[in-house]
N, C-alpha and C positions, 0 to 999 in steps of 0.2 A: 493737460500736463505737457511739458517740453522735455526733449529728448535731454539727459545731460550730455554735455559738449564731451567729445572721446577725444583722450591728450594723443597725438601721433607718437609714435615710436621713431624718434631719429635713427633710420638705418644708419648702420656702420658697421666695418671689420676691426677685430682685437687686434690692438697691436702685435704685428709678427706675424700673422695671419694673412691671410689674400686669398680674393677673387678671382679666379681667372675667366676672362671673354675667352665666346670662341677665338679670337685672333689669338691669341696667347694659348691656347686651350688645345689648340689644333697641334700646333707645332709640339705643345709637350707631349699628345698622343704619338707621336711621329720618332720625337726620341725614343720613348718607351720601345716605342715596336721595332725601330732599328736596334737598340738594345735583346730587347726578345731577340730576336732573328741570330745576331751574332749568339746568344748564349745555348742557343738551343744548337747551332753549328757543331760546337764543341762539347756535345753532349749536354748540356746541364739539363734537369726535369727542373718545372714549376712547382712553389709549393706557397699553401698561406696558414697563417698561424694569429690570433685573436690581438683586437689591438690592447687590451687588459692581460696583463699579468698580475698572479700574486707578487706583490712589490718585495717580496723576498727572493724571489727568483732574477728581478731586476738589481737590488741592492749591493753594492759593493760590486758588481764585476766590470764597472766603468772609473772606475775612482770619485775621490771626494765632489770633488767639481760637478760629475754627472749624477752623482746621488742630487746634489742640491738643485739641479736644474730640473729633474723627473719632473710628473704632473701628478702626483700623487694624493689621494683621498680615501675615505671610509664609502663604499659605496652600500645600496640597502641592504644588505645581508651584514651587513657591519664588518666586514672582509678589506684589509688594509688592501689597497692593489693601487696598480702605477700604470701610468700608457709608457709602451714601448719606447725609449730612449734613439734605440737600431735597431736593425734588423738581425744581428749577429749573437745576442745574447737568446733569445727567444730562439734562434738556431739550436744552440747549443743546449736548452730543455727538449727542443722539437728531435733531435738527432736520441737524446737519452730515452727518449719516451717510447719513441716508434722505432728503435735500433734492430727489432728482431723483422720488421717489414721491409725495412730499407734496406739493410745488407750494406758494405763495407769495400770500397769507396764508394760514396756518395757523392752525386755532384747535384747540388742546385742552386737554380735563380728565384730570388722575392724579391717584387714590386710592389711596395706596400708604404704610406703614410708614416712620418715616427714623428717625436713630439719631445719638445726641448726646452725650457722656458731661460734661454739665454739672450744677451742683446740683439735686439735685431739689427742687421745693419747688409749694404751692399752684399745683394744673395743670399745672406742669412738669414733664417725666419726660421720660430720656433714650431711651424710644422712644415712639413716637406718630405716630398715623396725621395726614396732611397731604392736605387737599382742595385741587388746583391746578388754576388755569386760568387760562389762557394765549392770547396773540396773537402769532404770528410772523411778522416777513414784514414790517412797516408800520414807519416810522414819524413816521406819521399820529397826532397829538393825540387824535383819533377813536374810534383803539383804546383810548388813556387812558382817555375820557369812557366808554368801554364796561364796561370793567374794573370801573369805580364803582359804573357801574348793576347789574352780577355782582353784585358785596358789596352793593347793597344788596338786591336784591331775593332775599336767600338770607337775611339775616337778617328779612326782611317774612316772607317764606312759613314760617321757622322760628317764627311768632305775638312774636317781638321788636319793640315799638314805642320804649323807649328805650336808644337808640345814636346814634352820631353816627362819621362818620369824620374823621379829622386828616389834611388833607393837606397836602404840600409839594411841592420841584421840586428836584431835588439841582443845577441849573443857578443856580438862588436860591443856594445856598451856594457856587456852585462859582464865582458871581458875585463874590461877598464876598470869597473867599480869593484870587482873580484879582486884586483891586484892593488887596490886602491883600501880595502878593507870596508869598503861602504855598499855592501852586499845589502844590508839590512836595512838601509836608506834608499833602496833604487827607487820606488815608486815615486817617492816626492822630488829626487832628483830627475828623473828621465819626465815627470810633468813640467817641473822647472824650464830642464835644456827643452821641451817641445818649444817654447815660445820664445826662443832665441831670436828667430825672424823679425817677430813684429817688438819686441820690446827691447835689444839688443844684449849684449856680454856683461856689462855691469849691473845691468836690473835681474838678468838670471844667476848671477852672480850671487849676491843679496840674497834672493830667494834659495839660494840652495843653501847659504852658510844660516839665514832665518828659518827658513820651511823645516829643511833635510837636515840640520845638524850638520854640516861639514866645517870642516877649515879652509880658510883662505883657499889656499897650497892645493888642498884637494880639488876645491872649485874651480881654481886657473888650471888643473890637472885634466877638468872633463872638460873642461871649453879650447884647451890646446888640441886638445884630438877632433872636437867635433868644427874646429874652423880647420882643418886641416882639407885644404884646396887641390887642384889639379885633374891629370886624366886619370879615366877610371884605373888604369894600373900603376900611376903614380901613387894615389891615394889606398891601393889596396898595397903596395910597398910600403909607406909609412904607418898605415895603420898597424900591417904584421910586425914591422918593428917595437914598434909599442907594446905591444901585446903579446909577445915574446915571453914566455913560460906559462901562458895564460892560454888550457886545454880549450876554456869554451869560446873564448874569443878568435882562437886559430881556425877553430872549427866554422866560427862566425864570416872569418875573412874566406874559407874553402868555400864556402857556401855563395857569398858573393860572386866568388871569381869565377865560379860554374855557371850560375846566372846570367851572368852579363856577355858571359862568353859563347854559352851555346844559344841567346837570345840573336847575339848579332850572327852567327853563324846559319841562324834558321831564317836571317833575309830582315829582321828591323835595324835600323841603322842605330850605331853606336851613337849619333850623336842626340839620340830621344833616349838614350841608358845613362844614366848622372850617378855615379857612387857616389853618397852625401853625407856622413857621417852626424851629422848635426841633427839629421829627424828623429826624431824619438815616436810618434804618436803619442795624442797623451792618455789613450787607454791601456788600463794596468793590463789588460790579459794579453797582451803580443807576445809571443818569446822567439821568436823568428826574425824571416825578412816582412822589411814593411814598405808601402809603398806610397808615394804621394804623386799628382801628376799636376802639373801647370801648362800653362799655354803660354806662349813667350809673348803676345802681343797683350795678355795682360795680368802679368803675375799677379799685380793686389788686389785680383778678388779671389785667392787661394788655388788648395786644390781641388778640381774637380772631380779626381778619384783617386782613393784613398782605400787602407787594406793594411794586411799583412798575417801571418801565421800566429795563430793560436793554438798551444798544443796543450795547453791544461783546462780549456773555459767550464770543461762538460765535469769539471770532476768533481764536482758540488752533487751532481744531477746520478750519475753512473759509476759505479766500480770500473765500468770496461776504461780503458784508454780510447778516447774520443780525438785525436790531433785535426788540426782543421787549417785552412788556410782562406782568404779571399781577400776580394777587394767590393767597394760601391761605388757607384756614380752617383755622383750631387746632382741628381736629375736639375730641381730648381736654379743651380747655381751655373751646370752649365745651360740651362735658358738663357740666366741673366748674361751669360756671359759670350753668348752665340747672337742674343740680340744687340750686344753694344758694337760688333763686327760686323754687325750687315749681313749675319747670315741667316733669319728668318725674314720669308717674302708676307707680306702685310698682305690674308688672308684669311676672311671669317666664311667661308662655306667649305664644306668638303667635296663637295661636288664640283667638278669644271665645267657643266655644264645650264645653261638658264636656257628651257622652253618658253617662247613667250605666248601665252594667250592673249588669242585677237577674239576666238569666237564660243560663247559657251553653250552654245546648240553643236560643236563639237569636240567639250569637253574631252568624251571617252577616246578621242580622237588621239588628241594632245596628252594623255594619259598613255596610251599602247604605245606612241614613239618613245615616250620615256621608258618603260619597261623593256623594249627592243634594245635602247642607250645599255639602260643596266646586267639584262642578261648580256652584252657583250663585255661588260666590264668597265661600263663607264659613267660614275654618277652624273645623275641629273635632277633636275628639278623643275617643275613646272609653276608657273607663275601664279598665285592663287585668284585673279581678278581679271578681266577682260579690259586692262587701261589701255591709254595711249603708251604707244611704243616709245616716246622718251625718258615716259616715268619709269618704265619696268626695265629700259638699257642704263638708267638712275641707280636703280637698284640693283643690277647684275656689276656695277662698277663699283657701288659702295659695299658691297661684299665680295668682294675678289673671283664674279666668274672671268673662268679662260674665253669661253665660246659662246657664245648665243643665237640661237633657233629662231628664226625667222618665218614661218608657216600660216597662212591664214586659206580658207574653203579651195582657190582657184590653184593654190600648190600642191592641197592634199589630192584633187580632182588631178593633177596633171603629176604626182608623184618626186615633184622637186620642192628645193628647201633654199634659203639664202643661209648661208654659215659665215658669220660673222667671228673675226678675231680679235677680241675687244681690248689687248693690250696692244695689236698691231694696229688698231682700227681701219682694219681689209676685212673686207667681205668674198666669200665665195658659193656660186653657185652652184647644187650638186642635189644628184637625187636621193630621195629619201633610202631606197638601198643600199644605199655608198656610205650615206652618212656613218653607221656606226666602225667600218673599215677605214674613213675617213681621221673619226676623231681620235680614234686606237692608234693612227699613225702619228698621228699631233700630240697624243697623249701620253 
């Protein structure tokens, strides 16, 4: 009998979906952790939460648009459930649930996968890792002003100098539509004005007199406030004129002009603070400030973080008042967006440094240098094969080491090393004791 012939399976990734190589793989560990660090600075605790919810838990607290994109199914228990959309909604169960362990304010960060099924396109993709952090428990302006200072001091530490965030105050619009009588319309109006950017004044336009039920009048009414241009205290003057008898809107503009003010006071410079009337986010649960941040060298791949105060999301989940605030980083997006500027170095090892083996009668030899590298704090790696020394400095260049070990019987007998610096290509002569003080300085 003959074997029958087995069809291969064409690997591939789903559309929206990706692989990441170490080269790629590295650098997003590196964001992550520069994120960590900043968030843990300013208090925040870690916390993780299932990537399944019951899809009633998910349902409606992102609007139409995000109900439709969900990844939703029956799984075997016959249990409708959804994958996690953000990381923000699953907060606001996780805060209701565990409210008598956690206590009141609450800060934390999640770094955790979420899943979309929207078009893919430049940094988009319908799964992607999201960096969140979070105030619960306040709400104190305070936490606002903190949120800001988060986003900015995580794109400072990430060596980012031009960016800028766009802020606004959904109490500003919720001003507008209050005085306008279209209170009962905001949702599908403030979706509409989100997409002012990429589709311009007449297509939002449209959509707000088709979607939202408005009048012309009304519609040219939110798009005159929300193109309303200048400095931050220009624009926080014309907008209080507008809104002029209108409690929650006045309140929306106080709240702004404390932001901005005690931000640049506390040392970020006003010209990375933008009052912008025209963001809306298009998630229904904002009712605060919100926040968006771009990079000037390349606005159209969006924001890379993105946020704002939520003070109702929990009241589905808890009787208590939950008020909450935050922002996330588009971890993937600012990859994509860190790679087209030249600021990840084309690197697939983690380690800087390559042992080369010359001899494997002494193996355990070339094994305790490495371990003496690492307890000092300096990864390394040892070659796994006894080749010629072009093939294995071959390989230490096609995976990004810094330095490379030079050592065969007659250096370990005599306690010195060659140390090679394979992007300078100099070499340096130095004894095996020196070495790890050596590369701790270079490192």
């Amino acid at each position: 009998m003959t074997k029958e012939k087995r069809q291969l399976i064409t690997p591939r990734t789903l559309k929206g979906f990706q692989d990441f190589l170490p080269e790629m793989m590295l650098p997003r560990e590196n964001l992550m952790a520069t994120c960590r660090q900043v968030f843990r600075s300013f208090g925040f605790a870690p916390i993780d939460t299932p990537a399944l919810e019951y899809s009633e838990i998910l349902l409606g607290k992102g609007g139409n648009e995000t109900d439709k994109q969900m990844f939703r199914f029956t799984d075997h228990g016959d249990r409708d459930v959804a994958m996690r959309f953000d990381l923000t909604v699953p907060l606001a169960r996780f805060a209701s649930q565990h409210l008598n362990e956690l206590g009141t304010p609450f800060k934390r960060y999640h770094m955790a996968p979420v899943w979309r099924g929207e078009k893919p396109q430049m940094g988009r993709f319908r799964e992607f890792i999201q960096c969140d952090f979070d105030i619960v428990g306040t709400t104190s302006v305070n936490a606002d002003i903190e949120i800001a200072m988060v986003i900015h001091e995580v794109l400072s530490a990430l060596g980012l100098e031009a960016f800028y965030l766009r802020i606004n105050n959904r109490k500003v619009l919720n001003g507008l539509l209050d005085k306008l009588e279209l209170a009962d319309q905001s949702a599908a109006i403030l979706r509409a004005l989100d997409k002012l950017d990429k589709v311009g004044p007449q297509a939002v336009q449209t959509e707000m007199i088709e979607q939202a039920g408005t009048t012309a009048q009304q519609a040219d009414a939110v798009l005159q406030m929300a193109q309303i241009k200048g400095t931050n205290d220009e624009v926080l003057k014309q907008v209080s004129e507008l809104l002029e008898g209108s409690e929650i809107g006045q309140t929306g503009v106080a709240e702004l002009e404390k932001l901005v003010k005690t931000l640049t006071k506390s040392g970020i410079p006003e010209k990375r603070l933008r009052i912008d009337v025209s963001i809306a986010r298009g998630l229904d649960y904002y009712t605060g400030t919100i926040y968006e941040t771009f990079l000037e060298d390349l606005p159209k791949i969006g924001s890379i973080c993105s946020g704002g105060r939520y003070d109702n999301l929990a009241e589905l989940y808890s009787k208590q008042s939950l008020p909450g605030v935050g922002a996330s980083v588009g971890l993937d997006r600012l990859l994509a967006a860190l790679q087209q500027l030249g600021k990840i170095e084309p690197v697939t090892t983690p380690a800087p440094v390559l042992i080369a083996l010359f001899e494997e009668d002494r193996l355990a030899d070339y094994l305790s240098l490495a371990n003496s590298l690492r307890k000092a704090g300096i990864g390394a790696e040892v070659y796994p094969e006894p080749k010629r020394l072009g093939q294995q400095l071959k390989y230490a260049d096609r995976r990004g080491f810094r330095f490379a070990v030079i050592i065969g019987s007659q250096e370990f007998d005599a306690g010195t090393c060659q140390l090679k610096h394979l992007q300078e290509k100099t070499s340096e002569e130095i004894t095996i004791a020196e070495l790890p003080m050596r590369l701790a300085e270079l490192c």
